[in-house]
matplotlib code that plots the C-alpha trace (Angstrom):
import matplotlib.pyplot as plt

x = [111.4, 109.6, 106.4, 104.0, 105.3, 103.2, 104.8, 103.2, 100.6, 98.9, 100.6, 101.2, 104.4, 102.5, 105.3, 108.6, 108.9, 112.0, 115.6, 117.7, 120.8, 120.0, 116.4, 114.0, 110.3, 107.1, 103.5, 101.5, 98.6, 97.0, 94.9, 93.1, 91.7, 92.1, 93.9, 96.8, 100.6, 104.2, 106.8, 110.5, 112.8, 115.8, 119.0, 122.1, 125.4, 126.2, 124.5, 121.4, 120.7, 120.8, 118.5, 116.3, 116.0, 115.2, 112.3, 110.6, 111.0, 109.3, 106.1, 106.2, 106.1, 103.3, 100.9, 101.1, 100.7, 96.9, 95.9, 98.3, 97.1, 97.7, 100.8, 102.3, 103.3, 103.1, 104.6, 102.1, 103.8, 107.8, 109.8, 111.9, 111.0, 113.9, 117.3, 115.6, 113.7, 110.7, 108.5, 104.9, 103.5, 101.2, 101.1, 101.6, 100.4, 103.0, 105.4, 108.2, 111.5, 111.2, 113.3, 115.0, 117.9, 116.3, 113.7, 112.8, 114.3, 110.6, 109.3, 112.3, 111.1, 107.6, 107.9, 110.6, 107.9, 105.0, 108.1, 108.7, 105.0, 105.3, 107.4, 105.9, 102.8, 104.7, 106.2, 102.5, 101.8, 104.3, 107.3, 110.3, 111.4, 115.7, 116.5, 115.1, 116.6, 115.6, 115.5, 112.4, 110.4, 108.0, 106.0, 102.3, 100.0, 99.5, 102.7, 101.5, 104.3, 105.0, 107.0, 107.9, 111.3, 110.6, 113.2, 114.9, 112.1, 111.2, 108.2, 108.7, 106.9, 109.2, 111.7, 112.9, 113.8, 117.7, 119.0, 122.5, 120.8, 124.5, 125.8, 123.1, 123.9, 127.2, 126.2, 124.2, 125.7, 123.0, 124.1, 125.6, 125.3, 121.4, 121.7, 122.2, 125.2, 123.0, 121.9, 125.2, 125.7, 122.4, 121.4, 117.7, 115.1, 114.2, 112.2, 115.8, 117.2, 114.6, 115.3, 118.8, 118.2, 115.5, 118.2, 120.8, 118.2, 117.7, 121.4, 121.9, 118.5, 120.1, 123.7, 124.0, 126.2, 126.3, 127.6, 129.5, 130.9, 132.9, 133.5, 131.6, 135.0, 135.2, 131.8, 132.5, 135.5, 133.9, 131.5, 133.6, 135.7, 132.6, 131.1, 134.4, 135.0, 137.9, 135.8, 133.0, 130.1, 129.3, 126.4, 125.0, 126.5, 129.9, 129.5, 126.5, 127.1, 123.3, 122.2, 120.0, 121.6, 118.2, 118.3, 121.8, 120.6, 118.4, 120.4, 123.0, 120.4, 118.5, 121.8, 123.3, 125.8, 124.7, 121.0, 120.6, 120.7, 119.1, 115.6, 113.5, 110.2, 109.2, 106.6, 110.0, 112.1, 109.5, 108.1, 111.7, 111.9, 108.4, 109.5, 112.7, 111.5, 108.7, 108.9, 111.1, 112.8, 116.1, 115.1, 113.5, 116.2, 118.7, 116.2, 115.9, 119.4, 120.5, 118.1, 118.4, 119.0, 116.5, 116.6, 119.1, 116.8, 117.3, 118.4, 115.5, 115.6, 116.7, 114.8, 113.2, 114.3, 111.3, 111.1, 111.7, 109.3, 110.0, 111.1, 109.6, 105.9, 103.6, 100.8, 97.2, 95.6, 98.5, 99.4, 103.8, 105.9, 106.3, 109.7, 111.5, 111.5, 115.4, 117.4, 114.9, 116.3, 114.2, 112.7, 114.4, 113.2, 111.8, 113.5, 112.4, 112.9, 115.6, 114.6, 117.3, 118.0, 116.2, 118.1, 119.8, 118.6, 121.1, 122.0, 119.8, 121.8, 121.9, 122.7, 125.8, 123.7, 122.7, 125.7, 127.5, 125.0, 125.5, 129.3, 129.2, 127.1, 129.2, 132.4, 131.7, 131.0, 134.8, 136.2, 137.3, 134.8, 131.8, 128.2, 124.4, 124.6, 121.2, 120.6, 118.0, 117.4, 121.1, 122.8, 124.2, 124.1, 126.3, 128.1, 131.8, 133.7, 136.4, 139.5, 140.3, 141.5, 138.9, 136.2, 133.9, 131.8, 130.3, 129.9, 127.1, 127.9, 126.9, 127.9, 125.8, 126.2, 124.6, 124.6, 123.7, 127.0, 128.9, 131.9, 132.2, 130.4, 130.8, 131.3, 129.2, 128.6, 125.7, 125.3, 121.9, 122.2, 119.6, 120.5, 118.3, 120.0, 123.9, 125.2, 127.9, 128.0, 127.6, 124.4, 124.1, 124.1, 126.8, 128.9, 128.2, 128.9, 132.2, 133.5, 131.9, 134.0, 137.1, 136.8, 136.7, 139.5, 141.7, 140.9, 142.6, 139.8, 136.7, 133.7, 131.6, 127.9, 124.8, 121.1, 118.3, 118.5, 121.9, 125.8, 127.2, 131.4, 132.0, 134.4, 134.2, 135.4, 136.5, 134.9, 135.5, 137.1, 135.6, 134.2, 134.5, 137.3, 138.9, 138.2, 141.8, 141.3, 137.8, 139.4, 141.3, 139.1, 136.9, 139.9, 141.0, 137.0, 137.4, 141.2, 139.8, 136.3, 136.1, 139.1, 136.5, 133.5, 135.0, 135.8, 132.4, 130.9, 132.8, 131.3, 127.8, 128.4, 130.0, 133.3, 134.8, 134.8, 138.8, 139.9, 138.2, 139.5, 142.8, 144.7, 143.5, 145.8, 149.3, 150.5, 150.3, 153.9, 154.4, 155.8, 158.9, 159.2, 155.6, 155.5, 158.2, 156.5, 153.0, 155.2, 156.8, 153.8, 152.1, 155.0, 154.7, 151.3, 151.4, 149.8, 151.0, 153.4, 154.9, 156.4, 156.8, 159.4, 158.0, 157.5, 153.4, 153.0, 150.7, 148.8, 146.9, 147.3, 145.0, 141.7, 141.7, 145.1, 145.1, 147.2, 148.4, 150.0, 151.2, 151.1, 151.8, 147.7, 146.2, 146.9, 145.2, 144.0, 142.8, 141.7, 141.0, 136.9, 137.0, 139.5, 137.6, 138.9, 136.2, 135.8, 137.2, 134.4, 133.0, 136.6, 136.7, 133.3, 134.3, 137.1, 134.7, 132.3, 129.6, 127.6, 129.2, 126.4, 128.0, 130.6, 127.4, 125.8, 128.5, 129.0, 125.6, 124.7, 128.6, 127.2, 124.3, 126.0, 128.6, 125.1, 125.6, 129.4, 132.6, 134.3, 134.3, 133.6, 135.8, 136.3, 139.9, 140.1, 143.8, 142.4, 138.9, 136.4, 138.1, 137.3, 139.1, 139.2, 141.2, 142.5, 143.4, 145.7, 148.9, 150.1, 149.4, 147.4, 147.0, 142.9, 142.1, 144.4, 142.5, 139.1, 140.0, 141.0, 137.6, 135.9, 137.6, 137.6, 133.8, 133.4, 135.1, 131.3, 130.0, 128.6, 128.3, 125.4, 126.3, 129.1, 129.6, 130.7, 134.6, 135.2, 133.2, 135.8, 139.2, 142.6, 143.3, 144.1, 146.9, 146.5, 144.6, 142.2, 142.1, 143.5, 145.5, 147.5, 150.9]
y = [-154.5, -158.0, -159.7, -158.2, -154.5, -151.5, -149.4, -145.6, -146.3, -148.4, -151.1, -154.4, -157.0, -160.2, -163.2, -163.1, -163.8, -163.4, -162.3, -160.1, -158.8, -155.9, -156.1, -158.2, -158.8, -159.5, -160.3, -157.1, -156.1, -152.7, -151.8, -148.9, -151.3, -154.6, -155.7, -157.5, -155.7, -156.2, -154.4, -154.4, -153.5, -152.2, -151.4, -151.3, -150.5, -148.2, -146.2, -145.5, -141.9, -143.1, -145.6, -143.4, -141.3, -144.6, -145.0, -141.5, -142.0, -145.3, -144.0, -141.0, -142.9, -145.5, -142.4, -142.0, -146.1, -145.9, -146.6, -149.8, -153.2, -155.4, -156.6, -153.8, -153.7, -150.2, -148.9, -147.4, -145.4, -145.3, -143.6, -144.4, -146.4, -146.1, -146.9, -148.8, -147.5, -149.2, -149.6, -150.9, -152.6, -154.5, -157.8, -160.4, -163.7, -166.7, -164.8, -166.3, -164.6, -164.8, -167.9, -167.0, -169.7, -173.4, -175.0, -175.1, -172.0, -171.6, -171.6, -169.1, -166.8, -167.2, -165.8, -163.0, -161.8, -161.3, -159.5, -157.5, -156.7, -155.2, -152.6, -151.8, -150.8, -148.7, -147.0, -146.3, -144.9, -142.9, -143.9, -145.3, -148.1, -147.1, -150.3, -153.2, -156.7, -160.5, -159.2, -156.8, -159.7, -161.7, -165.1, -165.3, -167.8, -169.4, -168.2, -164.6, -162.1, -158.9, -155.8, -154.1, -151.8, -148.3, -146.5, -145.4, -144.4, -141.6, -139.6, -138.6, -135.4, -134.7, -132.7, -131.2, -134.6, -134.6, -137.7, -139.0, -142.5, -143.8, -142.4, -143.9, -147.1, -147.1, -146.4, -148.9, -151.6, -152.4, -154.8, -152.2, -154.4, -154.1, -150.3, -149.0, -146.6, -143.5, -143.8, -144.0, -140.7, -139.0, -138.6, -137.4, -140.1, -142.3, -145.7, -147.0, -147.2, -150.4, -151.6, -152.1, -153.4, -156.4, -156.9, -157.5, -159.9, -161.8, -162.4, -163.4, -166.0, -167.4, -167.7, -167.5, -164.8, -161.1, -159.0, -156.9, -158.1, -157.0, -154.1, -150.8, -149.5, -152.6, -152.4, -148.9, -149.4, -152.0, -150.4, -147.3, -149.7, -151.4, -147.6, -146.5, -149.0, -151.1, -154.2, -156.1, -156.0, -159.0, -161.6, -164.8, -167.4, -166.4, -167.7, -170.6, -171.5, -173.2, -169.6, -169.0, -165.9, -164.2, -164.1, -163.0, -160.0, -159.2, -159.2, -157.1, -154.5, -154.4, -153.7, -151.4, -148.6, -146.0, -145.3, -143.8, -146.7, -149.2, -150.1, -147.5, -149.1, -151.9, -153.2, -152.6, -155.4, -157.8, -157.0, -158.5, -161.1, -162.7, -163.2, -165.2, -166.9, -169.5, -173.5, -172.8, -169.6, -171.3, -171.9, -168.6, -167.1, -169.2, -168.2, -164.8, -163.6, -160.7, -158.4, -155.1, -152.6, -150.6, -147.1, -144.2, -142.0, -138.4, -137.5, -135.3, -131.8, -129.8, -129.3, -125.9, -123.8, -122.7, -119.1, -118.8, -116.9, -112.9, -112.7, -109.4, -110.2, -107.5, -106.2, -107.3, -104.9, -103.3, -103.6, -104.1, -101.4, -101.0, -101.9, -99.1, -99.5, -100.3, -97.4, -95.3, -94.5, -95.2, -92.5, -91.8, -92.2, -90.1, -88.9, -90.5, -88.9, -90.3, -91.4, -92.6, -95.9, -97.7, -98.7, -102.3, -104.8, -107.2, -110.3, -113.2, -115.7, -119.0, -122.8, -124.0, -127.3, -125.8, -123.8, -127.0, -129.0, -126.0, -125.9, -129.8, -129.5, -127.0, -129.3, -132.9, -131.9, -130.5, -134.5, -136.1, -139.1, -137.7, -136.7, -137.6, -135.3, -134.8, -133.4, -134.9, -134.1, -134.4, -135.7, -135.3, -138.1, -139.2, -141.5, -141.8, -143.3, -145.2, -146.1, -148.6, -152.0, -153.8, -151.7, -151.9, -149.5, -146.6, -146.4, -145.2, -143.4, -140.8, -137.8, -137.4, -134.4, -136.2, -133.5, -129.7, -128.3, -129.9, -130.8, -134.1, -136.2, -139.5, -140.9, -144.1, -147.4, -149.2, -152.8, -154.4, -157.5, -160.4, -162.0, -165.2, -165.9, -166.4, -169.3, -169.3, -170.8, -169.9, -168.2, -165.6, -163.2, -163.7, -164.5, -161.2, -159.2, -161.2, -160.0, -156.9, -156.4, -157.3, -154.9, -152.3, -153.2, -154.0, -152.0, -148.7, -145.7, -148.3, -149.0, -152.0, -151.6, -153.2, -153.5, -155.9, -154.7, -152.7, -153.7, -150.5, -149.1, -146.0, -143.3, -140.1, -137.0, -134.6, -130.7, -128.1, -126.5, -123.5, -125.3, -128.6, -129.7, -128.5, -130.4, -132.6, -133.2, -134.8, -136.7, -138.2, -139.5, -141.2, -142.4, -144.2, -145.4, -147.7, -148.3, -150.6, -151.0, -154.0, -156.2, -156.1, -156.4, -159.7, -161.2, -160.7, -162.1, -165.2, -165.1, -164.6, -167.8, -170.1, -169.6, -168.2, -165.1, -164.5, -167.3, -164.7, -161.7, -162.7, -160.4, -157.4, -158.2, -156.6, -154.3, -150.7, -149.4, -145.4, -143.3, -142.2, -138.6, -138.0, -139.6, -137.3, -134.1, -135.2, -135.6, -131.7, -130.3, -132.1, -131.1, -127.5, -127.4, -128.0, -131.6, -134.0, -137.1, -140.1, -142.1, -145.9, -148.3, -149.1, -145.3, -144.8, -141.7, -141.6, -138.5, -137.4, -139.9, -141.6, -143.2, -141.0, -141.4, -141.7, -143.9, -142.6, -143.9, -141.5, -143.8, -142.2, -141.7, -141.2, -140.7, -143.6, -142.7, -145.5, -145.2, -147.9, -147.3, -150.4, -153.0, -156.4, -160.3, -162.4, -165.9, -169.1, -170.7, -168.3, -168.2, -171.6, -171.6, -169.3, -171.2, -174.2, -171.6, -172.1, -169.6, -167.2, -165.1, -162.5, -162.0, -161.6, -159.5, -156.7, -156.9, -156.1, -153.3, -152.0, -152.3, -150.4, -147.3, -147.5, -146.3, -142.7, -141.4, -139.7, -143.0, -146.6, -148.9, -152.3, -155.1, -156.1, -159.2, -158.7, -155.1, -154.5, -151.9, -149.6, -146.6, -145.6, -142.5, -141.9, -138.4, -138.0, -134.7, -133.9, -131.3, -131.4, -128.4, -128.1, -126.4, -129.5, -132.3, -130.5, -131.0, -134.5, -135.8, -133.7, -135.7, -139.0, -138.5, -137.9, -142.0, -141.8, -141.0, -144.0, -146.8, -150.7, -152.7, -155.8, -155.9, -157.0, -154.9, -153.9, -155.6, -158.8, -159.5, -161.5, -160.2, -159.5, -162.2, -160.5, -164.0, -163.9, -166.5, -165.2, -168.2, -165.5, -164.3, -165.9]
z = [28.7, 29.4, 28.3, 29.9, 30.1, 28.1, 26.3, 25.2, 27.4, 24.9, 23.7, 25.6, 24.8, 24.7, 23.6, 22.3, 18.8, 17.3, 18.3, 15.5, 16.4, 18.5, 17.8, 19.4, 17.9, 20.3, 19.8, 21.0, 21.9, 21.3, 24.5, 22.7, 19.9, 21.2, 18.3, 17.6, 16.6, 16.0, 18.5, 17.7, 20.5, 19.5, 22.3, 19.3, 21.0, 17.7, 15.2, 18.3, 16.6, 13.2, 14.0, 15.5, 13.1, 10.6, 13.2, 13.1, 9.2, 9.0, 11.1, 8.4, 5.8, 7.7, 7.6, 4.1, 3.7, 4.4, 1.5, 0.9, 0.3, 3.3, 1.9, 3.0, 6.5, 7.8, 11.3, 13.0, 16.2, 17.4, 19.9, 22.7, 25.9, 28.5, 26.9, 23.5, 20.3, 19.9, 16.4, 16.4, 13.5, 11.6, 13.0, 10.3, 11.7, 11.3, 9.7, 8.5, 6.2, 2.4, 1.4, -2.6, -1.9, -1.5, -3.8, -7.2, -9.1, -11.1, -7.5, -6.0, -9.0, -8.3, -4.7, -5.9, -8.2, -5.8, -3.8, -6.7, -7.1, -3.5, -4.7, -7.6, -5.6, -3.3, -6.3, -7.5, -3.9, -5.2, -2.5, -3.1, -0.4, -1.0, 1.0, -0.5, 0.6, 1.5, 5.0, 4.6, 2.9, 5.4, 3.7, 5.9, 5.9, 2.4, 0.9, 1.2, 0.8, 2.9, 2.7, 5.7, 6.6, 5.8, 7.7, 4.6, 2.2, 0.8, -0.8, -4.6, -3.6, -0.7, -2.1, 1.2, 2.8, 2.4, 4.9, 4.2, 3.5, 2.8, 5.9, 8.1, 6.8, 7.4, 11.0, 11.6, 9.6, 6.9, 3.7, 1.7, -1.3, -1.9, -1.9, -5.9, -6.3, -6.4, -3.2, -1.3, -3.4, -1.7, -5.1, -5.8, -5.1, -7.9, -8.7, -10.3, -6.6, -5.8, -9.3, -8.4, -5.2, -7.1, -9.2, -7.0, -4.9, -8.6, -8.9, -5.4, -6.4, -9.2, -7.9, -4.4, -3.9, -4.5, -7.4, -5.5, -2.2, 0.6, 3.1, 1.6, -0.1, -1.8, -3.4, -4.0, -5.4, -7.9, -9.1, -9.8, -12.3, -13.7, -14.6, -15.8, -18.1, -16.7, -15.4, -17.1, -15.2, -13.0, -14.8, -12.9, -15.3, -14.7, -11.3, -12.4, -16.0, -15.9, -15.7, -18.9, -21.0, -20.9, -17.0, -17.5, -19.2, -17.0, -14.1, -16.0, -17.3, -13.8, -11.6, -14.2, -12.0, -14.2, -13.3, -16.2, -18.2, -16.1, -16.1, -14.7, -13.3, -11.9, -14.5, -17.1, -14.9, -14.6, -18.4, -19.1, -16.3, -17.7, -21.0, -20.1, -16.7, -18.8, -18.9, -21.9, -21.2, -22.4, -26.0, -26.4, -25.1, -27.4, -30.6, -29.6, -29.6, -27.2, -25.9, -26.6, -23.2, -21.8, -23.6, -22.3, -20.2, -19.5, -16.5, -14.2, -14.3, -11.3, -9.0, -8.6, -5.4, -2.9, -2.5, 1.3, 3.5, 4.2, 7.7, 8.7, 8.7, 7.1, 9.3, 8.0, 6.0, 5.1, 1.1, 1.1, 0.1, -4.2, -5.0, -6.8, -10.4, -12.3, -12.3, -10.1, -6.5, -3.6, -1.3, 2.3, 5.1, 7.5, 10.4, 13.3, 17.0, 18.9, 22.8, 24.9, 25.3, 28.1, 31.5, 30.5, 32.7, 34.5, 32.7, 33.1, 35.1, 33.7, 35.9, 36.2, 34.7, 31.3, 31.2, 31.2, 28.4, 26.2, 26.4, 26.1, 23.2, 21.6, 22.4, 21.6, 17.4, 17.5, 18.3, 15.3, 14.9, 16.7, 15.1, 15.6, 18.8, 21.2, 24.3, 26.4, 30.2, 31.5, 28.7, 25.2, 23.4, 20.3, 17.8, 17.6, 14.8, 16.3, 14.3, 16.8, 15.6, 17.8, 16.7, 13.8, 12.4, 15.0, 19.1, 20.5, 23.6, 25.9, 28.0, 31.5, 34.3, 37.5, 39.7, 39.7, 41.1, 37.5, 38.7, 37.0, 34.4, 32.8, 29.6, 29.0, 26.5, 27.2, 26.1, 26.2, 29.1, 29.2, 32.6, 31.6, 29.1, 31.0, 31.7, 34.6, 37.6, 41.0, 39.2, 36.5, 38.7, 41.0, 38.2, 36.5, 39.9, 40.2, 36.9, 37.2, 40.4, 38.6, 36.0, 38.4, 40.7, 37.8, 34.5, 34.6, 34.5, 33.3, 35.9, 35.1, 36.5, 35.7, 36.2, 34.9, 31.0, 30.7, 30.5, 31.6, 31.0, 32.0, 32.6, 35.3, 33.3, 35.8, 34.4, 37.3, 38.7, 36.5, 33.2, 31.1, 29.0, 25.9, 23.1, 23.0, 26.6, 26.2, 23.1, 25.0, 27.4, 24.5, 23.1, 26.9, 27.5, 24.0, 24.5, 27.5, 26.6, 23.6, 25.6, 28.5, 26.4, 24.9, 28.1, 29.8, 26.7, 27.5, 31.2, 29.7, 27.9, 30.7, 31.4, 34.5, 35.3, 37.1, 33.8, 31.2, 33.4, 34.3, 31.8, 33.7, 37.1, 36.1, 37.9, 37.5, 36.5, 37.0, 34.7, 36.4, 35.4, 35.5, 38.8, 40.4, 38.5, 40.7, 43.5, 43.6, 42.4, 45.8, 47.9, 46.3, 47.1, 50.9, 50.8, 53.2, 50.6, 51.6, 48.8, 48.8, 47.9, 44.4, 43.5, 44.7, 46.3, 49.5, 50.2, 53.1, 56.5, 58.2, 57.1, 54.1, 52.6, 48.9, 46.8, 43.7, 40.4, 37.6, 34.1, 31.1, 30.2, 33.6, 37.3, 39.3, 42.5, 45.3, 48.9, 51.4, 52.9, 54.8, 55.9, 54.8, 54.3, 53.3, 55.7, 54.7, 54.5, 51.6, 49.9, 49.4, 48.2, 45.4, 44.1, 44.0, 41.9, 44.7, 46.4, 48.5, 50.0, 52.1, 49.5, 47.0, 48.7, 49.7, 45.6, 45.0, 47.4, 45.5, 42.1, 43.0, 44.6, 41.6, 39.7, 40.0, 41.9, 40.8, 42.6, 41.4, 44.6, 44.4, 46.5, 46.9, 48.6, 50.2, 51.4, 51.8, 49.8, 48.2, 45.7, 42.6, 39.9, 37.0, 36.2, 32.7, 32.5, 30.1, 32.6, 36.2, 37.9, 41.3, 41.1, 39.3, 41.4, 44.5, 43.1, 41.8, 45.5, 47.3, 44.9, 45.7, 49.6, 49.6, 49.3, 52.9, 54.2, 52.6, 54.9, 53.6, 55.6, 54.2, 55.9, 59.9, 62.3, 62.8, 65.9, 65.3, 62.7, 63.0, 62.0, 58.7, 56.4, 53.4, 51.1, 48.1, 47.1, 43.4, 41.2, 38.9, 41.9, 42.6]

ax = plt.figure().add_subplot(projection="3d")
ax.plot(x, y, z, "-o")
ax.set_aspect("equal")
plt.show()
C-alpha cells in the first residue's frame, strides 16, 4: 500500500510518517468524516496471526475507550488489507516518542508521571493496559503525553477473555522485560501487572538499563531466583550509586515478582514516588529511614464458573420438566410407535478443493512447531517455530492449493519488499530480477518471485495422486523451505542494499552431487516402470527424449528435476553489459515476463545462461513410488506448452554459445 491508496473503503493514506520494524505509520484521512487519523501497516514476516489477533483486541478495547480523555489514543477500526494488518487511530499531531533517558532527572520524572497518570486513568475505566513500555508513550504538542498500544489489554469485567498474552509475545518479539511475571503466567488480570511494567520503566529512567535482561529464559530464570530467595532483588543504585535510597525503594517495592506484595494501584506507586522525587528527596529520604513495604494483600478469590446454557431449547409456553426429588425414581416414558426408518439419501459429495483445506487443516496442527492456524479462501495460514540456528523466534508461513484439481500446493514466506528503497545497480529492479533468477536456477527446491510489495520463497508440495501428505512428509518440506530460506534471505538483503547480486549469490553455484544408492534406486524403479532412461557420465539420469526429456538428480533430501523449454544464449552485446552492471534490456525483460509466470505453477522458470529457459521441481520423498514420480513429471512436462514473447524467434538466432558470462563460473 502507497500514499494515496484507501483502505476499508474509508480511510485514505495521506504521508508517510514513520517506519518501525515491520510497521509503517501514515497520516490519514477519514473520508466519512473528513477528519484526520493514524494508520499503521503492518506486513511482519513472523508472529502475522498473533498480531492479528493483538489488532482485533485493540479495536475492542477502543470501543470501550469512549469515554477516555484525549490522552488516550484509541484504535478505532483494524483488519487486513491484502497481505498486511492495518490499525486506524487517533491522530496525534507532531507526535514524537516519550524520551525518560536524556535531560534533567526532575524533568525525566516529570514526564514519567503524567505517563503514569495515563494508566491510572485507564485503570479507573476499569482496563488494564498488560504491556506498558517507553514505546506506547507519544509526547504532542506542548509536552502533552499519550498512551496508545492496546493489543494486549484487557477488561476487569471480562472474565471469559483467556489469551496466552505471554505466548503472543513471544511470537511477535515484544520486550519481554516490561511484562510483570504474572502475565507470562496467563494469570488473572490485575492493576499490579502495569505497576510492574512503571516500575520497570522507573528503573530503566534512573539507570539506563533494565532489571532483568536478556533472552525471555533469562528473565525467567531471574526472577525465579529473586522470588525463591537465592538472589537479591535488583535496586537502581547498585548499578548508579547517585540513586537516592528512597527511589531505590520504590523501584524495589513497584517491580516486586510476587504480585502479591507489590504495590497494587497506581495512586499507591506514585503516593510513594511523590514523597521521595521533591527538590530534597535525598535528605528526607536520609531522615526518614527505610520505608516500610506496601502491605501483603490477599490474593482474589476464584472466580465463579458461568452456568452454561441447556442445549435442548424448551418450547415457549411450556414450563420444564420437575426434576425428581433425592431418592425418588423418575417416571418412564411412554412408549412411542416405531416408523421405519426413512430411505438414506446419498452422500453429499464434497470438492476435491475443500476436501483438501480440511485435511490440510487437520494436518498442519500435528507438525512439531506449528500453531495460530486459519483458513481463508485457498489457504491455511500458520506460525511455525523453527529451531533452526538462523532463525529467531516464529515464521509466518502459508499453505495455498492454486488449482481445483489439488494436485499440488505450495508452501510460502512472504517478506514485505519496498523497491524504492534498493540500491543496486543496473536499477533496483533489474538487480532484484537478476538475483531472483539465481535463486531459482541454483537453490535446491526454493523459487524466488516478487511483485511491487512482496519478497516471495516458496516451495511446490506435491499432494496427489489421491490426497495430501502425512504429517512427517509435510514436516519435512517446512523443514527444507527454512533449511534454504534465511541463507537466501541474507544475501538478497545485501542486494537490496548495494552489493551485487552473482557476488552476494555466489555460494549457491555448487554442483548438485547425487546420492549414489538413491540414485540407482530412482533408476530401477524408472526402468521397472517402463519409462524411457539414459544415464550420464556423472550419474544424472535422463528421462523421456526429445524436447521433453527430464533431467534428474537424486540428493539425499530431494529428487531435482530440470527440463530445457527453450534453447537461449543471450548476445554479446547484453552480456557484456551485465558484467559492467549496465542495462541489459532483452535479458530484463525475458526475466520479468519469467517472474511473472513463476506467480502461480508447479514449475520454477529459470534462465540458465549456458542453456536457455529452463523449469525446475523438487520432489521430496523417503521412498520412491511410481503413482507419485508419474504425477510429479506430468506436472513438470506441462511447462513444455509454455510460450516466452520476449524472446526472438528460433531461427533468427546464431549458434549456441556454451560459455558462461557469470563471474562465479570457472
Amino acid at each position: 500500500m502507497r500514499e494515496g491508496s484507501v483502505i476499508a473503503d474509508r480511510y485514505r493514506l495521506e504521508r508517510l510518517l514513520d517506519r518501525q520494524g515491520t510497521h509503517r505509520i501514515f497520516e490519514g484521512t477519514d473520508l466519512e468524516y473528513d477528519a484526520p487519523v493514524a494508520i499503521r501497516l503492518s506486513t511482519p514476516s513472523t508472529g502475522y496471526f498473533e498480531l492479528l489477533a493483538r489488532v482485533n483486541r485493540s479495536v475492542q478495547i477502543g470501543r470501550e475507550l469512549d469515554r477516555a480523555s484525549p490522552g488516550i489514543v484509541r484504535a478505532l477500526e483494524g483488519g487486513e488489507v491484502e497481505d498486511s494488518l492495518f490499525t486506524v487511530m487517533d491522530f496525534v499531531p507532531r507526535g514524537e516518542p516519550i524520551e525518560l533517558s536524556r535531560g534533567a532527572v526532575d524533568d525525566r520524572l516529570a514526564r514519567f508521571r503524567r505517563a503514569a497518570l495515563l494508566v491510572r486513568e485507564l485503570h479507573a475505566l476499569r482496563i488494564v493496559h498488560r504491556d506498558v513500555r517507553p514505546a506506547q508513550f507519544m509526547v504532542g504538542e506542548k509536552g502533552r503525553v499519550f498512551l496508545t498500544g492496546f493489543g494486549s489489554a484487557k477488561s476487569l469485567d471480562d472474565r471469559l477473555d483467556d489469551e496466552d498474552v505471554g505466548r503472543s509475545a513471544l511470537a511477535l518479539g515484544l520486550p519481554y522485560s516490561y511484562l510483570a511475571p504474572e502475565v507470562l503466567t496467563n494469570a488473572p488480570v490485575d492493576t499490579a501487572m502495569d505497576v510492574y511494567s512503571l516500575g520497570v520503566m522507573l528503573f530503566e529512567l534512573l539507570t539506563g538499563e533494565l532489571p532483568y535482561k536478556g533472552p525471555p529464559d533469562d528473565v525467567i530464570a531471574s526472577q525465579k531466583e529473586v522470588l525463591d530467595g537465592y538472589q537479591e532483588p535488583p535496586v537502581p543504585s547498585q548499578i548508579r550509586p547517585s540513586v537516592p535510597p528512597g527511589l531505590d525503594e520504590v523501584c524495589q517495592w513497584s517491580t516486586h515478582v510476587d504480585p502479591l506484595q507489590r504495590f497494587a494501584t497506581v495512586d499507591e506507586f506514585l503516593t510513594s514516588l511523590d514523597e521521595v522525587s521533591g527538590t530534597d528527596r535525598v535528605q528526607r529520604a536520609k531522615s526518614s529511614g527505610p520505608r516500610q513495604p506496601p502491605l501483603r494483600r490477599a490474593p482474589p478469590p476464584p472466580v465463579k464458573a458461568r452456568i452454561s446454557e441447556r442445549m435442548q431449547r424448551i418450547p415457549p409456553g411450556q414450563a420444564p420438566a420437575p426434576r425428581p426429588a433425592p431418592g425418588e425414581r423418575s417416571q418412564p416414558r411412554p412408549e412411542i410407535a416405531t416408523s421405519p426408518p426413512p430411505p438414506t439419501a446419498p452422500p453429499r459429495e464434497v470438492d476435491p478443493l475443500t476436501k483438501t483445506l480440511v485435511i490440510l487443516r487437520r494436518t498442519l496442527p500435528t507438525i512439531a512447531g506449528a500453531v495460530s492456524l486459519q483458513v481463508k479462501r485457498r489457504e491455511v495460514k500458520f506460525v511455525y517455530f523453527s529451531a533452526h540456528k538462523e532463525i529467531s523466534g516464529t515464521v509466518a508461513l502459508s499453505m495455498r492449493v492454486p488449482e481445483e484439481t489439488t494436485t499440488y500446493a505450495y508452501l510460502e514466506q512472504r517478506v514485505t519488499l519496498d523497491l524504492d528503497a534498493i540500491e543496486a545497480e543496473p536499477s533496483p529492479l533489474a538487480a532484484l530480477l537478476l538475483a531472483a533468477n539465481a535463486v531459482n536456477l541454483y537453490a535446491p527446491g526454493l523459487r524466488c518471485s516478487f511483485d511491487d510489495e512482496r519478497l516471495r520463497f516458496r516451495r511446490e508440495v506435491l499432494l496427489g495422486p489421491e490426497a495430501p501428505l502425512e504429517p512427517d512428509d509435510l514436516q519435512r518440506q517446512v523443514d527444507l523451505l527454512l533449511t534454504v530460506w534465511p541463507m537466501v534471505f541474507a544475501a538478497l538483503r545485501e542486494v537490496q542494499e548495494g552489493e551485487a547480486w552473482n557476488e552476494s549469490l555466489g555460494f549457491l553455484v555448487r554442483p548438485r552431487v547425487p546420492d549414489e544408492e538413491r540414485q540407482e534406486a530412482l533408476g530401477h524403479m524408472l526402468t521397472t516402470e517402463g519409462y524411457v532412461l539414459e544415464e550420464r557420465g556423472d550419474g544424472r539420469l535422463l528421462v523421456g527424449t526429445g524436447a521433453e526429456q527430464v533431467e534428474l538428480i537424486a540428493t539425499p533430501e530431494q529428487v531435482l528435476a530440470t527440463v530445457l523449454l527453450r534453447p537461449w544464449s543471450s548476445p554479446p552485446t547484453e552480456t557484456k553489459a551485465l558484467k559492467k552492471r549496465k542495462p541489459a534490456p532483452l535479458i530484463e525483460a525475458l526475466l520479468a515476463d519469467l517472474n511473472t509466470k513463476n506467480q502461480a505453477s508447479f514449475y520454477t522458470l529459470a534462465w540458465d545462461p549456458k542453456r536457455g529457459v529452463v523449469a525446475r521441481a523438487a520432489l521430496s520423498e523417503p521412498a520412491f513410488v511410481a503413482a507419485r514420480l508419474d504425477l510429479f513429471l506430468t506436472q513438470l512436462r506441462g511447462a513444455c506448452q509454455l510460450t516466452f514473447p520476449t524472446l526472438p524467434d528460433p531461427k533468427d538466432e546464431g549458434p549456441s554459445k556454451k560459455k558462461s558470462w557469470l563471474p562465479w563460473r570457472r
